[in-house]
CHARMM-style PDB file with segment names, atoms N, HN, CA, C and O in Angstrom:
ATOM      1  N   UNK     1      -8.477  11.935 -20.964  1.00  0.00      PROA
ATOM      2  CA  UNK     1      -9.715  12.667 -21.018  1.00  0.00      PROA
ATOM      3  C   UNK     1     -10.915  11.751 -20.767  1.00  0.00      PROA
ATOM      4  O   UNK     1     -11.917  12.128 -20.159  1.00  0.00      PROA
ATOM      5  N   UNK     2     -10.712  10.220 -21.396  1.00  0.00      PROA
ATOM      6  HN  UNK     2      -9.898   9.913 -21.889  1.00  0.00      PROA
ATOM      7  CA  UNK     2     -12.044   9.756 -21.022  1.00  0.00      PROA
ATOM      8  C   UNK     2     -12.273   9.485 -19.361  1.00  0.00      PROA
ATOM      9  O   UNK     2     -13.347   9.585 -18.768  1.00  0.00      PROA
ATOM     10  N   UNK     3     -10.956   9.113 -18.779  1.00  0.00      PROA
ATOM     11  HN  UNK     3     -10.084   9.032 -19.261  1.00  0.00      PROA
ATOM     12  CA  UNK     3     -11.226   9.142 -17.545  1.00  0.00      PROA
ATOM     13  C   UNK     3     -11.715  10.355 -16.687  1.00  0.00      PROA
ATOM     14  O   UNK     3     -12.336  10.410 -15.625  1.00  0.00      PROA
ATOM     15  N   UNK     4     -11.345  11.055 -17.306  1.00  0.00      PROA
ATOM     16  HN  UNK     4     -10.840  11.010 -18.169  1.00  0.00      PROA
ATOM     17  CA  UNK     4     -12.392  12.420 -16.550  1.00  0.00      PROA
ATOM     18  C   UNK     4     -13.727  12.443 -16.518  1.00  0.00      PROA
ATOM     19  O   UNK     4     -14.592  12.497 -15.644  1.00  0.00      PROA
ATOM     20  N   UNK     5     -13.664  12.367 -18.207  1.00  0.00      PROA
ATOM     21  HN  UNK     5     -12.962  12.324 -18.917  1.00  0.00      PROA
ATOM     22  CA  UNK     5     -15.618  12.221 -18.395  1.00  0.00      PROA
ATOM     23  C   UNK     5     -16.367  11.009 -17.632  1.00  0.00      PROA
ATOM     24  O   UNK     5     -17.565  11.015 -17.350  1.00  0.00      PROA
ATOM     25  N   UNK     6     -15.335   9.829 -17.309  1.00  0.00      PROA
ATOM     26  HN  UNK     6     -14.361   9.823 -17.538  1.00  0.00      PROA
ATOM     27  CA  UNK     6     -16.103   8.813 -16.660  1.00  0.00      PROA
ATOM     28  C   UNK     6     -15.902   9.037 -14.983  1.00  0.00      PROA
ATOM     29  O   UNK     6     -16.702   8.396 -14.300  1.00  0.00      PROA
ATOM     30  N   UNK     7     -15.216   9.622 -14.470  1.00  0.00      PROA
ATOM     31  HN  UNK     7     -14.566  10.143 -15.024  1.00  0.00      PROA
ATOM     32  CA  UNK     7     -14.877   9.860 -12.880  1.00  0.00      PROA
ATOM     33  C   UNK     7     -16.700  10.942 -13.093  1.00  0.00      PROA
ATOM     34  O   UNK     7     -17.815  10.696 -12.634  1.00  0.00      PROA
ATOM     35  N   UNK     8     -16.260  11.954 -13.868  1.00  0.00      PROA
ATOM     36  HN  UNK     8     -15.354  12.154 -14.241  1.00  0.00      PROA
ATOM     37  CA  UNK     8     -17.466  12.871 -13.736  1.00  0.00      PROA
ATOM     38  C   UNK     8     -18.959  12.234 -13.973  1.00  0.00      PROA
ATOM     39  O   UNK     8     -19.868  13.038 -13.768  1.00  0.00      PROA
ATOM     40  N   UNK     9     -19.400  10.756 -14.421  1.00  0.00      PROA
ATOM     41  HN  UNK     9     -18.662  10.102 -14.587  1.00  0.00      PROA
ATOM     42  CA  UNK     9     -20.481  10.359 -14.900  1.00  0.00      PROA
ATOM     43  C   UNK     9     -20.828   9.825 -13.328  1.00  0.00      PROA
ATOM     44  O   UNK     9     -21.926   9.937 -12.781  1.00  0.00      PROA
ATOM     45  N   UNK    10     -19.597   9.209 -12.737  1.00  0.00      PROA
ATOM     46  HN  UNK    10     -18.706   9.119 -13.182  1.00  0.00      PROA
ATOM     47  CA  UNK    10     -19.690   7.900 -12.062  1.00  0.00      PROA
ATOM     48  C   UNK    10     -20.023   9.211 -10.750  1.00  0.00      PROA
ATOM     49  O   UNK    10     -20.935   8.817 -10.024  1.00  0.00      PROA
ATOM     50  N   UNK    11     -19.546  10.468 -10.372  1.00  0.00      PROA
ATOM     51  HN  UNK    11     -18.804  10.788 -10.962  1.00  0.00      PROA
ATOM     52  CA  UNK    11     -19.587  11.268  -9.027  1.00  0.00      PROA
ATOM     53  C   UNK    11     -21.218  11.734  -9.167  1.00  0.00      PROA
ATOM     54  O   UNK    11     -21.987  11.804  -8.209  1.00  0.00      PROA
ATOM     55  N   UNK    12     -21.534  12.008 -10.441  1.00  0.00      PROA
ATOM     56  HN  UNK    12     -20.909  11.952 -11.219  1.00  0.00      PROA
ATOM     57  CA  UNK    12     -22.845  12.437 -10.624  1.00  0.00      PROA
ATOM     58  C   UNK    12     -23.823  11.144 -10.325  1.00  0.00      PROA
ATOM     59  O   UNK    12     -24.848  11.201  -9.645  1.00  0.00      PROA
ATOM     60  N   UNK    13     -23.357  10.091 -10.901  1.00  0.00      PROA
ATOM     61  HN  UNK    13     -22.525  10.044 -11.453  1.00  0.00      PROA
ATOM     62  CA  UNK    13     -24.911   9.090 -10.232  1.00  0.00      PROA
ATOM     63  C   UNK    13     -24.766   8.756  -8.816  1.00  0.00      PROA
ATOM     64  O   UNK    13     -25.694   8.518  -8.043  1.00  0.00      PROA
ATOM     65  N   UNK    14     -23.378   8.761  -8.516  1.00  0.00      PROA
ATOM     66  HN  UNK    14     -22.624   8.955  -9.144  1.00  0.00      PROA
ATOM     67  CA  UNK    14     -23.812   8.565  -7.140  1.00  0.00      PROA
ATOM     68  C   UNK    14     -24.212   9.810  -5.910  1.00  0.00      PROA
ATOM     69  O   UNK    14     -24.355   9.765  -4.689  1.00  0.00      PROA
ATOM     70  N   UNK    15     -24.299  10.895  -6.934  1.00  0.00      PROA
ATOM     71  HN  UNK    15     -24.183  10.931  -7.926  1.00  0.00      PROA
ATOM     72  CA  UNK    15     -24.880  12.339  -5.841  1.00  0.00      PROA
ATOM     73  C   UNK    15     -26.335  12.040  -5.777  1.00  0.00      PROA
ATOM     74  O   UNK    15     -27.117  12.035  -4.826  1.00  0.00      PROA
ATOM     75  N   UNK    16     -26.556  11.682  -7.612  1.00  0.00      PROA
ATOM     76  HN  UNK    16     -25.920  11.687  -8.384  1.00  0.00      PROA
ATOM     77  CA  UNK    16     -28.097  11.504  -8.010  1.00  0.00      PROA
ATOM     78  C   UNK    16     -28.436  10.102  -6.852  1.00  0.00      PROA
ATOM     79  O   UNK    16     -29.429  10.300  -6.153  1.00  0.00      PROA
ATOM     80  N   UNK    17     -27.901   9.117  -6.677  1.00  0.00      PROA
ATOM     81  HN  UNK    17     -27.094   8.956  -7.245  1.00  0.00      PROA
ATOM     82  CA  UNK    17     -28.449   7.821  -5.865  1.00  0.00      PROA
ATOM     83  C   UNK    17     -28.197   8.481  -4.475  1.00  0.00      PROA
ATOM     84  O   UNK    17     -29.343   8.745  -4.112  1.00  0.00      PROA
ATOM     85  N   UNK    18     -27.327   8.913  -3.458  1.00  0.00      PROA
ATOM     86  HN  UNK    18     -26.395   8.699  -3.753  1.00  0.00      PROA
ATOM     87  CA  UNK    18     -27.370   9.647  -2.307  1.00  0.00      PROA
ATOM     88  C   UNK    18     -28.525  10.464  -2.249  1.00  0.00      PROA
ATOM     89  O   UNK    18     -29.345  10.095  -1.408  1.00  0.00      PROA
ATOM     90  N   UNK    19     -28.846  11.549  -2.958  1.00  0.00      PROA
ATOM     91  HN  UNK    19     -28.180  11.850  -3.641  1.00  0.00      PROA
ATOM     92  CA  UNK    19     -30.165  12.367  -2.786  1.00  0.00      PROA
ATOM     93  C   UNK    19     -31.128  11.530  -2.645  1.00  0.00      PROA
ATOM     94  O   UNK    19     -31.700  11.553  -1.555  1.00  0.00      PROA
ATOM     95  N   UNK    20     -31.558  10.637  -3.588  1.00  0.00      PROA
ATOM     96  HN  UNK    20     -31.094  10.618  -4.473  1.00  0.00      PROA
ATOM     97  CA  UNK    20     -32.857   9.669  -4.115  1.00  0.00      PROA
ATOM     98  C   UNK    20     -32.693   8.707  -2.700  1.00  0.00      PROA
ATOM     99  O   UNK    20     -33.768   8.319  -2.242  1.00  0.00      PROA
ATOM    100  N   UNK    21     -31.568   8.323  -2.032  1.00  0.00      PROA
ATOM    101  HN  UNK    21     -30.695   8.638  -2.404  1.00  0.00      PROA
ATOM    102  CA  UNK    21     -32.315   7.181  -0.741  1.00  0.00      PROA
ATOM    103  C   UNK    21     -32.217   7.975   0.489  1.00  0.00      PROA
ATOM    104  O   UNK    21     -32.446   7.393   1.550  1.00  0.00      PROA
ATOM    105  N   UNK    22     -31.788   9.717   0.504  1.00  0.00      PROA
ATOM    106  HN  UNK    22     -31.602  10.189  -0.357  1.00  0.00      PROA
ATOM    107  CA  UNK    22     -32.123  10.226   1.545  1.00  0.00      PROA
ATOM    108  C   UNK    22     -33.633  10.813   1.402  1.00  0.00      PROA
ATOM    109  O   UNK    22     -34.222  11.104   2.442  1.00  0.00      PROA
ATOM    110  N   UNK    23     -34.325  11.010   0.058  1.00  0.00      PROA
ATOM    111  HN  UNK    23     -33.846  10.774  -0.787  1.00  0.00      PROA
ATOM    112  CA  UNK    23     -35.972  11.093   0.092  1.00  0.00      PROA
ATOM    113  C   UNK    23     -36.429  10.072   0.118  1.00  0.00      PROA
ATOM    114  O   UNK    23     -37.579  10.282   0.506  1.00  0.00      PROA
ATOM    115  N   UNK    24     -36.241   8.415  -0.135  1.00  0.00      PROA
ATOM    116  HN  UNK    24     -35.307   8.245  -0.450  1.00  0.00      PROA
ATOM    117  CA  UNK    24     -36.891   7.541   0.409  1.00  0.00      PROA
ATOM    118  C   UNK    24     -36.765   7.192   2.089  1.00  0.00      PROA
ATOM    119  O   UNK    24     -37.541   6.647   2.874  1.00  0.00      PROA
ATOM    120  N   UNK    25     -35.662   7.666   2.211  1.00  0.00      PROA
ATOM    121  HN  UNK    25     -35.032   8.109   1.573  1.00  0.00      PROA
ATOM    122  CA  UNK    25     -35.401   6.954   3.984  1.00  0.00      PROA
ATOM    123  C   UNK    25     -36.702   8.145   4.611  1.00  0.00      PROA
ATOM    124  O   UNK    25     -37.781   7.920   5.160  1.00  0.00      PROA
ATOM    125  N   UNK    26     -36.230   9.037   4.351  1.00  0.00      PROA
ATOM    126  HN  UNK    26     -35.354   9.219   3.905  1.00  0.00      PROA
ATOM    127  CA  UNK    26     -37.233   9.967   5.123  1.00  0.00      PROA
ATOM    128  C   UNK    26     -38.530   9.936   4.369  1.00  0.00      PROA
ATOM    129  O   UNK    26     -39.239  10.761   4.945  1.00  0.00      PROA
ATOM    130  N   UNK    27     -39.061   9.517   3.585  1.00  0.00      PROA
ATOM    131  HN  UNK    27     -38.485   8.847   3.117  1.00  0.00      PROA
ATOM    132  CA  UNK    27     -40.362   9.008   3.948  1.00  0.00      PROA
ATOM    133  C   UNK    27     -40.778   8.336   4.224  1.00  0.00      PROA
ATOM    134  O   UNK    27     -41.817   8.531   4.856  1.00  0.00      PROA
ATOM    135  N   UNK    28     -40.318   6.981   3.983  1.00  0.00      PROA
ATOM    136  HN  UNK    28     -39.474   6.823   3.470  1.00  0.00      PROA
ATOM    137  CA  UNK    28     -40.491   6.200   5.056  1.00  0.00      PROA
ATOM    138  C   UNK    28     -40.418   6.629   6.222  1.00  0.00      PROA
ATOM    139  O   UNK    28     -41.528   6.671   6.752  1.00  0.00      PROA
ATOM    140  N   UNK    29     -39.595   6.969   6.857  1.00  0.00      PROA
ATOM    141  HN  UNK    29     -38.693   6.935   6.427  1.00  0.00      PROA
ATOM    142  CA  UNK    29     -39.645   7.348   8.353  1.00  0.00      PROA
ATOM    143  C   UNK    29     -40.789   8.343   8.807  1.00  0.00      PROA
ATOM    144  O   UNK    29     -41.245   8.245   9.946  1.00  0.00      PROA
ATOM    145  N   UNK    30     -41.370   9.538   7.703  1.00  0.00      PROA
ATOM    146  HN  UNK    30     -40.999   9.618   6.778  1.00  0.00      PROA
ATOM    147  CA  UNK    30     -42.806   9.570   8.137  1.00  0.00      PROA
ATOM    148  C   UNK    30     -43.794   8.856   7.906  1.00  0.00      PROA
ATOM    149  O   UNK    30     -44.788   8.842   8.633  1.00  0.00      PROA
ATOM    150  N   UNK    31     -43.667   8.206   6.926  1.00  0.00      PROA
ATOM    151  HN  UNK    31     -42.860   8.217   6.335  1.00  0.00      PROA
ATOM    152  CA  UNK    31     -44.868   7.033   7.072  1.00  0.00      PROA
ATOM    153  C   UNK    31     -45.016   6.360   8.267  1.00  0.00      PROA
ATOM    154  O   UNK    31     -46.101   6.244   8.836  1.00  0.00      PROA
ATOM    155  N   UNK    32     -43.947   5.901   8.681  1.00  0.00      PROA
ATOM    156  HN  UNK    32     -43.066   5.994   8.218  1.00  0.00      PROA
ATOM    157  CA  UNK    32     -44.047   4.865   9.942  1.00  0.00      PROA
ATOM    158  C   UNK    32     -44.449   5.682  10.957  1.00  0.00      PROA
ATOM    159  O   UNK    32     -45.275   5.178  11.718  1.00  0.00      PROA
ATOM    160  N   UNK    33     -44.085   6.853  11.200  1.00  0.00      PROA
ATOM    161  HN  UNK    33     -43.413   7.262  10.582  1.00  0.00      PROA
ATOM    162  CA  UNK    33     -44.529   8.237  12.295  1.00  0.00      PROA
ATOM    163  C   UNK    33     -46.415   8.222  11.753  1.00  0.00      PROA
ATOM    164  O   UNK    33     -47.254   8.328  12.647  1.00  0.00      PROA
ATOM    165  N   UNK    34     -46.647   8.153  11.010  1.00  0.00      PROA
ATOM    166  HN  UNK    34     -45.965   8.066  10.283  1.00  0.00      PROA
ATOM    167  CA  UNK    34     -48.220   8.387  11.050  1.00  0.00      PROA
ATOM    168  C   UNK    34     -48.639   7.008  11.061  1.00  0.00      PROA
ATOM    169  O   UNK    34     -49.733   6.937  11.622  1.00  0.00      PROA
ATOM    170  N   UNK    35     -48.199   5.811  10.651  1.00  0.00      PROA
ATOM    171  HN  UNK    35     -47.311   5.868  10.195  1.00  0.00      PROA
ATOM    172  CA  UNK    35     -48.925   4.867  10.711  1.00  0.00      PROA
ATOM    173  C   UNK    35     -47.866   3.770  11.408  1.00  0.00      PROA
ATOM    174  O   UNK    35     -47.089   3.191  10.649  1.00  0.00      PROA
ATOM    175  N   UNK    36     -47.834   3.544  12.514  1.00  0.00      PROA
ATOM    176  HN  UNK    36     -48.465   4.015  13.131  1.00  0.00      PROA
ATOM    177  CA  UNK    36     -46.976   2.752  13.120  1.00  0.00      PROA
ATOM    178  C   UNK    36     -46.588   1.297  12.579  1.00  0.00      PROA
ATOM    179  O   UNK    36     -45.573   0.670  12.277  1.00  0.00      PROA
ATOM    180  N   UNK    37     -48.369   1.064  12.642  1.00  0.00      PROA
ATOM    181  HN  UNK    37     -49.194   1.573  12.887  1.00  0.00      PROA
ATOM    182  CA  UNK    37     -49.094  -1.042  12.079  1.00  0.00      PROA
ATOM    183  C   UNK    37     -48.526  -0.732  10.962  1.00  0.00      PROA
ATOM    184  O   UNK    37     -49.548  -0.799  10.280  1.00  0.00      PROA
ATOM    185  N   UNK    38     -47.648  -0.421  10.157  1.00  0.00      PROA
ATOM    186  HN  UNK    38     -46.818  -0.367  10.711  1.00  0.00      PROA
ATOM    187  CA  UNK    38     -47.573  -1.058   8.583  1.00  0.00      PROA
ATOM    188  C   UNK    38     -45.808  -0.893   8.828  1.00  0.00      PROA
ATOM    189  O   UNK    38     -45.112  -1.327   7.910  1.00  0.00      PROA
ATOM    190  N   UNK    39     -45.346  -0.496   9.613  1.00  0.00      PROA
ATOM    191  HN  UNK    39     -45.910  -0.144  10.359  1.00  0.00      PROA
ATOM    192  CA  UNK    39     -43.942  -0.751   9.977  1.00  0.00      PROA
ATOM    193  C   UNK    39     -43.168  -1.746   8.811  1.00  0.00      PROA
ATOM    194  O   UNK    39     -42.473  -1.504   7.824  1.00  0.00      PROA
ATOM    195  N   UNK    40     -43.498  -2.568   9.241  1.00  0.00      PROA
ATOM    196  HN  UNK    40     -44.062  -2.764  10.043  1.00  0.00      PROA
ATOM    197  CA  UNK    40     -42.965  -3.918   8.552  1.00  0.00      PROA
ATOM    198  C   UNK    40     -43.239  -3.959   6.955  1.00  0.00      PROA
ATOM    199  O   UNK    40     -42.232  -4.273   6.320  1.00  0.00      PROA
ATOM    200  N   UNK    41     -43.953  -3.803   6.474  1.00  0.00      PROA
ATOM    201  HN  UNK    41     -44.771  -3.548   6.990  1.00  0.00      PROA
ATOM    202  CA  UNK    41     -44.169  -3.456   4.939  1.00  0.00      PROA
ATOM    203  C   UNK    41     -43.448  -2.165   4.587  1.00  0.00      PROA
ATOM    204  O   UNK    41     -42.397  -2.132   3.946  1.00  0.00      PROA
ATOM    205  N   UNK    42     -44.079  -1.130   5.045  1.00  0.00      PROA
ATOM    206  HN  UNK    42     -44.932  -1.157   5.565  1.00  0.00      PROA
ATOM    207  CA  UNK    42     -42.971   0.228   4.711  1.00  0.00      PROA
ATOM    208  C   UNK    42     -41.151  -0.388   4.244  1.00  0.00      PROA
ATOM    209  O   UNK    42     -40.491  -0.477   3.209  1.00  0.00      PROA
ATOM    210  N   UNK    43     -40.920  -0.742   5.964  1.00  0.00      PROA
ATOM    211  HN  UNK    43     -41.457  -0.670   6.804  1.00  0.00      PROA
ATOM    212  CA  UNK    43     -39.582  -1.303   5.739  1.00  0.00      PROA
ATOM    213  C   UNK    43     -39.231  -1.946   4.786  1.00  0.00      PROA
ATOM    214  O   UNK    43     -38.239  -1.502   4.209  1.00  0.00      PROA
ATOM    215  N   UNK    44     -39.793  -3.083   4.284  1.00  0.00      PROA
ATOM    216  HN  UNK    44     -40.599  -3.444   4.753  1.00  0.00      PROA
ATOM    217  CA  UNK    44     -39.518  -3.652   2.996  1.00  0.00      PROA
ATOM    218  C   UNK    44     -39.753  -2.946   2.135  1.00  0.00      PROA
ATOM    219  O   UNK    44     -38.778  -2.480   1.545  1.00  0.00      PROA
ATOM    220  N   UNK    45     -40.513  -2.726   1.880  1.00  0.00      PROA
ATOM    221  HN  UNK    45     -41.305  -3.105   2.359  1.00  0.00      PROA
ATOM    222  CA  UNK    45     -40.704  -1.453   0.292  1.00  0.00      PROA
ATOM    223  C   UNK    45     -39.491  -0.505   0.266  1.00  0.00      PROA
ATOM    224  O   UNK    45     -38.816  -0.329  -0.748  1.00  0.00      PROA
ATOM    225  N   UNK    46     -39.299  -0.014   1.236  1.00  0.00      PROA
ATOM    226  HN  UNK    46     -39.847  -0.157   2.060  1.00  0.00      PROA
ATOM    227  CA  UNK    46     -38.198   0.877   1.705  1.00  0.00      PROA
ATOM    228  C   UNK    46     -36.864   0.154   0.989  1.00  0.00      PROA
ATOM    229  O   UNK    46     -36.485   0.411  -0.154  1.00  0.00      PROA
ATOM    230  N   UNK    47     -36.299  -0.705   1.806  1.00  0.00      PROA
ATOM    231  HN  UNK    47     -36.607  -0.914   2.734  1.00  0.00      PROA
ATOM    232  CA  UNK    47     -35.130  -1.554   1.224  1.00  0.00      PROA
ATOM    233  C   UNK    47     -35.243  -2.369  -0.351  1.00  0.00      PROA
ATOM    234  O   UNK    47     -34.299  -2.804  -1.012  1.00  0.00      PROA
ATOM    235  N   UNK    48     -36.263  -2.398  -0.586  1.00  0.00      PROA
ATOM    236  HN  UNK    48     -37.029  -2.044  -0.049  1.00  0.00      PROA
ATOM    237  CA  UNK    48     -36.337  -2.739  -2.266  1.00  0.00      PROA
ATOM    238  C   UNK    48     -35.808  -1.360  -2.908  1.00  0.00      PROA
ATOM    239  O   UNK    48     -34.659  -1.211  -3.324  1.00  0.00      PROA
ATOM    240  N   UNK    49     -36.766  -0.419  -2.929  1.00  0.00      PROA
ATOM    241  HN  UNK    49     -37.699  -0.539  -2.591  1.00  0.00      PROA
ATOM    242  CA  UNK    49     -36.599   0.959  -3.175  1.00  0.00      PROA
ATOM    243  C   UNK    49     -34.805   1.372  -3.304  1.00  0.00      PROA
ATOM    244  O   UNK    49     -34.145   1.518  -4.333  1.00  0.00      PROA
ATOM    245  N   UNK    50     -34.413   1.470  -2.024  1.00  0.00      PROA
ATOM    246  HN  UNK    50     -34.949   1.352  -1.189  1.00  0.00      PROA
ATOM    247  CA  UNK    50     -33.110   1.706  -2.088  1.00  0.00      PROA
ATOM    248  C   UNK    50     -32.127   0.701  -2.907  1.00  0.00      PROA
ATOM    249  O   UNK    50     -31.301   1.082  -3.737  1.00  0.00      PROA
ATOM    250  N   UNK    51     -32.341  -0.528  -2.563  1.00  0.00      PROA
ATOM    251  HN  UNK    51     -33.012  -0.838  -1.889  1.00  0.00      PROA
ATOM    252  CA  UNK    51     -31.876  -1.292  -3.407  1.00  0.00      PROA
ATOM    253  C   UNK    51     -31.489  -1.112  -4.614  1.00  0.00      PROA
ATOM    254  O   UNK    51     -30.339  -1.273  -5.022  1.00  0.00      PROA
ATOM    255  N   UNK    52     -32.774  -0.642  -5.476  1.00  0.00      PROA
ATOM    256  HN  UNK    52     -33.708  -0.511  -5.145  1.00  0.00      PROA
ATOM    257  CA  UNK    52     -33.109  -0.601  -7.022  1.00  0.00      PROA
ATOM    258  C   UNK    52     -32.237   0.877  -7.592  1.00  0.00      PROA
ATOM    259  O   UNK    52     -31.705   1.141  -8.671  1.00  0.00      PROA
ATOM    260  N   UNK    53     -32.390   1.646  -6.310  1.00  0.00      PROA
ATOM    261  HN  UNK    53     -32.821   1.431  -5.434  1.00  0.00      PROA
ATOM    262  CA  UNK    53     -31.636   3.195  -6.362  1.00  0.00      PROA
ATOM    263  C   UNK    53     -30.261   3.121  -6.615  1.00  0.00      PROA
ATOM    264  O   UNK    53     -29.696   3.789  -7.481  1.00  0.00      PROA
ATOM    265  N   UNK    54     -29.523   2.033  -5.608  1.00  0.00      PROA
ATOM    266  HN  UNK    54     -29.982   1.490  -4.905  1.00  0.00      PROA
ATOM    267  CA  UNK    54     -28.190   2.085  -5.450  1.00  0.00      PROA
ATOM    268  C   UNK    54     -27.339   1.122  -6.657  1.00  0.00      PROA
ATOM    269  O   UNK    54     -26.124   1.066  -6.842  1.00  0.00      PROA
ATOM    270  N   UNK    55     -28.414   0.425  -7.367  1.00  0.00      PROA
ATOM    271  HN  UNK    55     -29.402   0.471  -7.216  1.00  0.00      PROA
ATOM    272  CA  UNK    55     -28.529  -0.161  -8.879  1.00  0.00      PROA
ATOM    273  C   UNK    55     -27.623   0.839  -9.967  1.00  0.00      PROA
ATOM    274  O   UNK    55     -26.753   0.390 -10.713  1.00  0.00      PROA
ATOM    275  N   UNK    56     -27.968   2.090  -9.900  1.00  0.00      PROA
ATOM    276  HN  UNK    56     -28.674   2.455  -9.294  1.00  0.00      PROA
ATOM    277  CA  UNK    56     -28.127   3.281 -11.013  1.00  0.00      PROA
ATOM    278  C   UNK    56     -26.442   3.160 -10.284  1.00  0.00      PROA
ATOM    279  O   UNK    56     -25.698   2.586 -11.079  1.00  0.00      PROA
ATOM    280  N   UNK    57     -26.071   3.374  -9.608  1.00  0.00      PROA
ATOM    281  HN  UNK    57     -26.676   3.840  -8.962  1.00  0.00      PROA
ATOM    282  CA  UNK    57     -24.652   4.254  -9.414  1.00  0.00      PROA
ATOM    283  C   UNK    57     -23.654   3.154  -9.531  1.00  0.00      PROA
ATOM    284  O   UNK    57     -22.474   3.457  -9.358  1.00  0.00      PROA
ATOM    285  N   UNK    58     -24.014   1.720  -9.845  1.00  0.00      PROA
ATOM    286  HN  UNK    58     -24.973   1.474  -9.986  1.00  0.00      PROA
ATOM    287  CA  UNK    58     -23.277   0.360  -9.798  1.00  0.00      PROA
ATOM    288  C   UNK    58     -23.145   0.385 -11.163  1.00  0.00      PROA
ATOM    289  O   UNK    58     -21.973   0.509 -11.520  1.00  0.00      PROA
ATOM    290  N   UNK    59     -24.035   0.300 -12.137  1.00  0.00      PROA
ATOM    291  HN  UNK    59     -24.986   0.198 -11.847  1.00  0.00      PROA
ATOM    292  CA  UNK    59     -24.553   0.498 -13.420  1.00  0.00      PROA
ATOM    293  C   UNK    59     -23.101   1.689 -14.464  1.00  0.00      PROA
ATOM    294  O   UNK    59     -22.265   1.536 -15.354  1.00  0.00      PROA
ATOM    295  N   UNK    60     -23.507   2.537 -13.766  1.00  0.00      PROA
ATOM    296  HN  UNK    60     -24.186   2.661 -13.043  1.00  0.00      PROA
ATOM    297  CA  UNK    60     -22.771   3.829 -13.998  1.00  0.00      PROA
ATOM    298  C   UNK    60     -21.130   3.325 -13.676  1.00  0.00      PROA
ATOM    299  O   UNK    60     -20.436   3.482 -14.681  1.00  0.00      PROA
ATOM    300  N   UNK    61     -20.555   2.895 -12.782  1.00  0.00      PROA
ATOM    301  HN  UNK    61     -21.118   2.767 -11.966  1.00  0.00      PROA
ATOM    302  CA  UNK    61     -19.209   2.100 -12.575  1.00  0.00      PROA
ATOM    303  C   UNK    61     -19.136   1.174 -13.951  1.00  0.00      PROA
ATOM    304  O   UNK    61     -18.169   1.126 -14.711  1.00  0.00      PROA
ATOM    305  N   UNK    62     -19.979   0.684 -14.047  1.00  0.00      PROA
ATOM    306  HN  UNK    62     -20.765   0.722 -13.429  1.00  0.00      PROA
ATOM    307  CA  UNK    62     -19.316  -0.771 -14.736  1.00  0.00      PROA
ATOM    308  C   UNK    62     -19.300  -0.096 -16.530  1.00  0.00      PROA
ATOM    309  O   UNK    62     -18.434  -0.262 -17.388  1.00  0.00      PROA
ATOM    310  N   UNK    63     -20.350   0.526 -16.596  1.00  0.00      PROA
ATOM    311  HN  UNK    63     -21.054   0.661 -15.899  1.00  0.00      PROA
ATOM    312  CA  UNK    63     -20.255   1.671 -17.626  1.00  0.00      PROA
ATOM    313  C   UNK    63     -19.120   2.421 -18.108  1.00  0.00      PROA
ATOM    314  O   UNK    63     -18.720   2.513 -19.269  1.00  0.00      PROA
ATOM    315  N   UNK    64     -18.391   3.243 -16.458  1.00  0.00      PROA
ATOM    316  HN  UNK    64     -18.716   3.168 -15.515  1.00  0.00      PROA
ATOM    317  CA  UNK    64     -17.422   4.085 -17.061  1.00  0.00      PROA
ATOM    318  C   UNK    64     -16.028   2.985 -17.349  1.00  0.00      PROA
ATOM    319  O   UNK    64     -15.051   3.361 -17.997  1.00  0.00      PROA
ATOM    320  N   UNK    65     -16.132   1.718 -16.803  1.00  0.00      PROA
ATOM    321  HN  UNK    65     -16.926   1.413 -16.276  1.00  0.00      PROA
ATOM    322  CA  UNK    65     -14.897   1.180 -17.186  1.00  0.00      PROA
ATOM    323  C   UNK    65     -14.724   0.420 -18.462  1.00  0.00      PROA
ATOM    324  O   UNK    65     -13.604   0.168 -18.904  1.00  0.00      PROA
ATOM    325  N   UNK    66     -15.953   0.013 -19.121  1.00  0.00      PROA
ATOM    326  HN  UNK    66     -16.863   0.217 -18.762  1.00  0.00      PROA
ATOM    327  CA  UNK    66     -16.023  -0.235 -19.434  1.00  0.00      PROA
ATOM    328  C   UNK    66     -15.680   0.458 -20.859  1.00  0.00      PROA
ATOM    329  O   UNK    66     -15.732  -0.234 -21.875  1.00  0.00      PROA
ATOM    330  N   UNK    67     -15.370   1.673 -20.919  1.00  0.00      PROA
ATOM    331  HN  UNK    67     -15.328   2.235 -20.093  1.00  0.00      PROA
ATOM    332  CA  UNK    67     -15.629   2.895 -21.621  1.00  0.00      PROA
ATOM    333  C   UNK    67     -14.186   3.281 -22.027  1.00  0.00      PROA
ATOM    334  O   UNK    67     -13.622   3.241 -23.121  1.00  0.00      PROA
ATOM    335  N   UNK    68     -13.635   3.787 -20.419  1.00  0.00      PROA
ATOM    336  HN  UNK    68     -14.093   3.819 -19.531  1.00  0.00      PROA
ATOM    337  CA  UNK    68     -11.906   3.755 -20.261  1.00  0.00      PROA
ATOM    338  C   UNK    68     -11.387   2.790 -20.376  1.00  0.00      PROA
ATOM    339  O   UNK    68     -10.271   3.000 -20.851  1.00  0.00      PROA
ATOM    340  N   UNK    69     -11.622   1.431 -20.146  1.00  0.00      PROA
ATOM    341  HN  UNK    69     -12.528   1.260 -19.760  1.00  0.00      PROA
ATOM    342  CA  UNK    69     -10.491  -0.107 -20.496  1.00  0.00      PROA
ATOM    343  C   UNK    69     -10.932  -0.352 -21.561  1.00  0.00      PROA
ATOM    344  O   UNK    69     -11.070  -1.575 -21.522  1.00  0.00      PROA
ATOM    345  N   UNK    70     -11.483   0.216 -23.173  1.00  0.00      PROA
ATOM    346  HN  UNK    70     -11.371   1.210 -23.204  1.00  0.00      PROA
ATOM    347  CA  UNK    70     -11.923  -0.248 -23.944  1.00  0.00      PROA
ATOM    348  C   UNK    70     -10.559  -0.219 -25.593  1.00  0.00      PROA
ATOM    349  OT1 UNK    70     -10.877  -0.734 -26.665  1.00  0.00      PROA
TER     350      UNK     70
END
């Protein structure tokens, strides 16, 4: 049973982190559509952003095993 509850923690953050860097990619990508010159900053902010996003669903792994191998 705990492995259920942890398969089910670990599918949910990573739906929650998939949603969250498909609304950062696409704004970024209109940002850069209205303002071309800041390209290069966007982009970085962008990849921090996702970065910090894809954090939560790594987090959530080490969590559920930590939980089930206990």
């Amino acid at each position: 049973m705990n492995a259920i509850a942890a398969a089910i923690a670990v599918a949910i953050a990573a739906l929650s982190a998939s949603i969250g860097n498909g609304m950062v990619i696409s704004k970024t990508i209109e940002s850069i559509a209205r303002q071309p010159e800041l390209e290069g900053k966007l982009r970085m902010t962008m990849f921090l952003g996702v970065g910090l996003i894809e954090a939560v669903p790594i987090m959530a792994v080490v969590i559920a095993f930590i939980l089930v191998f206990r």
